[in-house]
N, C-alpha and C positions, 0 to 999 in steps of 0.2 A: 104682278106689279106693273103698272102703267107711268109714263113720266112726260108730261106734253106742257111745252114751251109757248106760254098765251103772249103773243107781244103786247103793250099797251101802247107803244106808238106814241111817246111825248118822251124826251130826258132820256133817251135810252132804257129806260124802264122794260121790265121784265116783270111777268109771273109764273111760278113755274110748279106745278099739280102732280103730288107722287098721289097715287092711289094705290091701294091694295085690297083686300076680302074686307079687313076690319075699319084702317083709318083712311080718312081724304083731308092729304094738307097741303096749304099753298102756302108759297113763298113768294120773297123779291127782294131783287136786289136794289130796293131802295132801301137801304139803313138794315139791310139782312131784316124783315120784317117777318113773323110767322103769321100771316093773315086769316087764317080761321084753319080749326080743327076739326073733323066730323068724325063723331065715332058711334056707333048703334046706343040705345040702353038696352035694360035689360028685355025689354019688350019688341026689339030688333029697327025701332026708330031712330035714324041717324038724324043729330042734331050738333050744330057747332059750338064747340065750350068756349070759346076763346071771343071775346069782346075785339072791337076794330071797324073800320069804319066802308063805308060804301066806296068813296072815290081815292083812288090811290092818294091824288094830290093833298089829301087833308092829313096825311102822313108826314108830310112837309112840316119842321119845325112843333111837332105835336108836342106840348108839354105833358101831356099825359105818356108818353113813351111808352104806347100802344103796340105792344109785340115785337118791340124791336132791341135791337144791340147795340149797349151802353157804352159809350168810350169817349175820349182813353180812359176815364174813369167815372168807375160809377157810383152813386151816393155823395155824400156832403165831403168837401175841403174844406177844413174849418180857416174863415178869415178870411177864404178865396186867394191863397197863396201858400206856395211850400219853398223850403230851401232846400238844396241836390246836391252834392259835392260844392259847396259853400256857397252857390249861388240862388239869388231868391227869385222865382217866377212867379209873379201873380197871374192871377187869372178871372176871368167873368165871376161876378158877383150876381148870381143871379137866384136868392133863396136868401132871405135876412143878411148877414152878413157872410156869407160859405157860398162856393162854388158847389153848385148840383148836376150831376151825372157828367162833368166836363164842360158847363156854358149850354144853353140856349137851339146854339147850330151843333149837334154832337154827331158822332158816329150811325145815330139810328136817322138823322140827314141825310147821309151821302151816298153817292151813287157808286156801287160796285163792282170790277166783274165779275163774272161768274162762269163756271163750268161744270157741266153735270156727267158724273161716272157712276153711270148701274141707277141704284138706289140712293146717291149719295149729292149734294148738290152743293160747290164751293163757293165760296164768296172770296174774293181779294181785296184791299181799299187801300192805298199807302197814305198814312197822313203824313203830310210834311213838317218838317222843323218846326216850332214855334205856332202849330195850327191849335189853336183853343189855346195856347198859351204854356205848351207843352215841348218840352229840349226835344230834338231828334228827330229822324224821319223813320219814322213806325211801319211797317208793314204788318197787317193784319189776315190772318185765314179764318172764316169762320165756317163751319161745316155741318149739315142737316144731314143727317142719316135717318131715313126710313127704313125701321124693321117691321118686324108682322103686327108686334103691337107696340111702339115704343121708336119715340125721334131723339139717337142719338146727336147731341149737340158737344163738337169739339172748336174749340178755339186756338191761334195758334196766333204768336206774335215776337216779331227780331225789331231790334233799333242800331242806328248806327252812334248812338249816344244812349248812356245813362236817362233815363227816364221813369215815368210814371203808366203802369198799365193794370185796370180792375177792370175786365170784362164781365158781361151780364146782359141774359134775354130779362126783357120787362114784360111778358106776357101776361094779361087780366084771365085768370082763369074761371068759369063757373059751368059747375059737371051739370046743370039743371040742362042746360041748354040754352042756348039766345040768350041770355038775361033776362028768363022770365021770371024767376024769383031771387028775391037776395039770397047771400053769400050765407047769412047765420045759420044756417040749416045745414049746415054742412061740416061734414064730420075732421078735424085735423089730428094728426100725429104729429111731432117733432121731435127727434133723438136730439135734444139738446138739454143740458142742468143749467145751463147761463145764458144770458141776456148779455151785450154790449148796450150800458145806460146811456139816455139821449140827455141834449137839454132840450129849451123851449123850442125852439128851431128846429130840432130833430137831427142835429149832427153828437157824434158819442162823443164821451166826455175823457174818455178812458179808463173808466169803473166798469166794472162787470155784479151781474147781483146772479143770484143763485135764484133758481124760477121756482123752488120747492113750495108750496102755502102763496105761492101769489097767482093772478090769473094769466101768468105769462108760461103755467106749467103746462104745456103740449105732451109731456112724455107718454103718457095714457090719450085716448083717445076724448076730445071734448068738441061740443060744436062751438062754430068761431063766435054766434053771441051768446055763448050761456054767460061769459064773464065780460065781453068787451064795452058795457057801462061802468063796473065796478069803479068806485073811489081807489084811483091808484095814479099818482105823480106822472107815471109814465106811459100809462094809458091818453091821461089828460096831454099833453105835452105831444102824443101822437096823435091824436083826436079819434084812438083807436089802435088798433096794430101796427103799430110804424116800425119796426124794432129788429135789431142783429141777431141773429139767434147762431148762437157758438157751438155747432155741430160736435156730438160727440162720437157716433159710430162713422163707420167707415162707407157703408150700404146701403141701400133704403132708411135713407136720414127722414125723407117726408111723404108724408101720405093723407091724401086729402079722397075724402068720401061725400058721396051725393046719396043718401039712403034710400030716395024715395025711385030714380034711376038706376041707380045700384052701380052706376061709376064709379071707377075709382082712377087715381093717379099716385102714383110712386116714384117720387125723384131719387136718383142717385146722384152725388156729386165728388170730383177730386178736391171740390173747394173748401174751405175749413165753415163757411158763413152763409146763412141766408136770410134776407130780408121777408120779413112775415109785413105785407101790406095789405090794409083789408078795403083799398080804393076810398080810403076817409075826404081825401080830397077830390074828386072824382065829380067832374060835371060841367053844366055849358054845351057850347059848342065846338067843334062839329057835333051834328050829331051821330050816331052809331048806326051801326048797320042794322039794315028796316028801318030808318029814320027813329030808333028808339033814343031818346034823351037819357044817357046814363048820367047816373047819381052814384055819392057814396054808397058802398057798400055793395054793391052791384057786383062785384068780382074780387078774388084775391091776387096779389102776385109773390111769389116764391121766388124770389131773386140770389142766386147763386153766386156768392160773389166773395173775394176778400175782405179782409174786418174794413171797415169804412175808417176812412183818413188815419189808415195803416201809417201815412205817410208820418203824421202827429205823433203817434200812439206806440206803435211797436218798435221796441230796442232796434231789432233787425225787421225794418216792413215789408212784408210780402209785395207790397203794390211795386218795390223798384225794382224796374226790369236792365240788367246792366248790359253792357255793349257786350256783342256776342253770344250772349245766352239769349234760351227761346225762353218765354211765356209761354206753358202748356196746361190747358184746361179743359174737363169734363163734364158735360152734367146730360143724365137721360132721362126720359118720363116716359115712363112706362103706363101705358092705361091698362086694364079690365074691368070687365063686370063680376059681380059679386052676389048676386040675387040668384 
């Protein structure tokens, strides 16, 4: 295991490269970013699965939320306001009428510090009172752990105030390597029987459907386009995979395969939710790394997170983090080959 600290020399910026026999991944404490992944195929070619861009700076305000960490919350606020202990906070409208991933300037913005023990590399960030439009001053931990084959990611978070906190890496993933070929070819699992239904906008509604007979059934193994044209309300509405998906095992909840590679990836999570995104919106500028122009469909993201606007929706919502208590969170990805 190798660990070496690149400075970038603008903003306090950092990059920071664990390597070992199998994986090489970088990081930064801009917006806790996972900046590319290298891992062999089957044919002993190390190529980086993970989409992101050449110059740190275009990481700045990236509405695509390119590899980074989602906060204080992630996914839609429906209305762009919630009420806390009877008080109402709006917040950035920034996604039809719903606040998205926290406003514009979020968490995968800011500049962090950081400290690195063994294999392990930490991130700090305090957001202050009323910053995005949120009660309290948040302290956040966010933490990469490099194993032999597998980056554990924990999260950790205290308020001095009742608040709002859903953390979440937005990583584009695609096992081909570089984005050299789209996402459909690529094999998904998903231990989940329900969907959390969207509307037009793609914030949930508070209905759940059952996936059984529609093409939102992951439980068996299927490629992500053999069904993602199909005539279905909520396909349309995502313009493709956009959707909650309501974890039902405990373990290796998702598993995504690259056949022709023989990649694979295995998420575990503490979290009950994950967002199935098939990058439907996905394009412009900047452009990516190699000056490649990504487009829809170019990568997936597996976003690990609580049910989206928990705040709305749930009797008791996971998302509120109350004075005193920690917010504590897991999610690991485990790669191997399989060929």
């Amino acid at each position: 295991m190798s660990v070496e600290i690149l400075e970038y020399g603008k903003d306090e910026i950092v990059v920071i490269q664990m390597k070992n026999d199998f994986l090489t991944v970088r990081f930064t404490n801009l917006g806790c970013h996972i900046l590319s992944i290298l891992m062999p195929d089957c044919y002993g070619v190390k190529e980086d699965i993970v989409l992101g861009y050449e110059c740190i700076e275009d990481y700045y305000g990236d509405i695509n939320h390119m590899g980074g960490v989602i906060g204080r919350v992630a996914n839609r606020i429906s209305g762009g306001r919630f009420i806390l202990n009877g008080q109402k906070y709006p917040l950035e409208v920034n996604n039809g009428p719903n606040c998205l991933h926290g406003g514009d300037d979020g968490f995968d913005s800011r500049i962090y510090d950081y400290e690195v023990e063994g294999n392990k590399v930490i991130f700090t960030y305090v957001s202050k009172d009323m910053e995005q439009g949120f009660p309290g001053n948040l302290t956040v931990k966010i933490s990469y752990e490099l194993k032999e084959k597998s980056i554990l990611m924990k999260c950790y978070g205290v308020c001095d105030q009742d608040t709002l906190i859903n953390l979440t890496n937005h990583s584009y993933f695609n096992l081909a390597g570089n984005a050299k070929e789209k996402i459909y070819n690529h094999k998904l699992q998903v231990k989940a029987n329900q969907i959390a239904m969207i509307d037009e906008m793609g914030c949930t509604t508070g209905e759940f459907m059952d996936v059984d007979g529609t093409p939102f059934d992951f439980r068996e193994f299927h490629t992500v386009g053999e069904r993602i044209h199909e005539e279905h309300q909520q396909l349309k509405f995502g313009s493709g995979y956009d959707i909650p998906y309501i974890l039902s095992e405990e373990k290796n909840q998702i598993t995504l395969l690259h056949p022709e590679s023989g990649r694979e990836m295995i998420i575990s999570t503490s979290l009950p939710v994950t967002q199935v995104y098939s990058s439907n919106f996905l394009g412009g500028e900047p452009r990516g790394k190699d000056n490649v122009c990504y487009g829809g469909g170019d990568a997936i993201c597996l976003e690990t997170q609580y049910l989206p606007d928990s705040v709305h929706i749930e009797d008791e919502p996971k998302a509120i983090l109350r004075k005193g208590e920690e917010y504590v969170s897991s999610t690991e990805y485990k790669f191997s080959l399989v060929k």
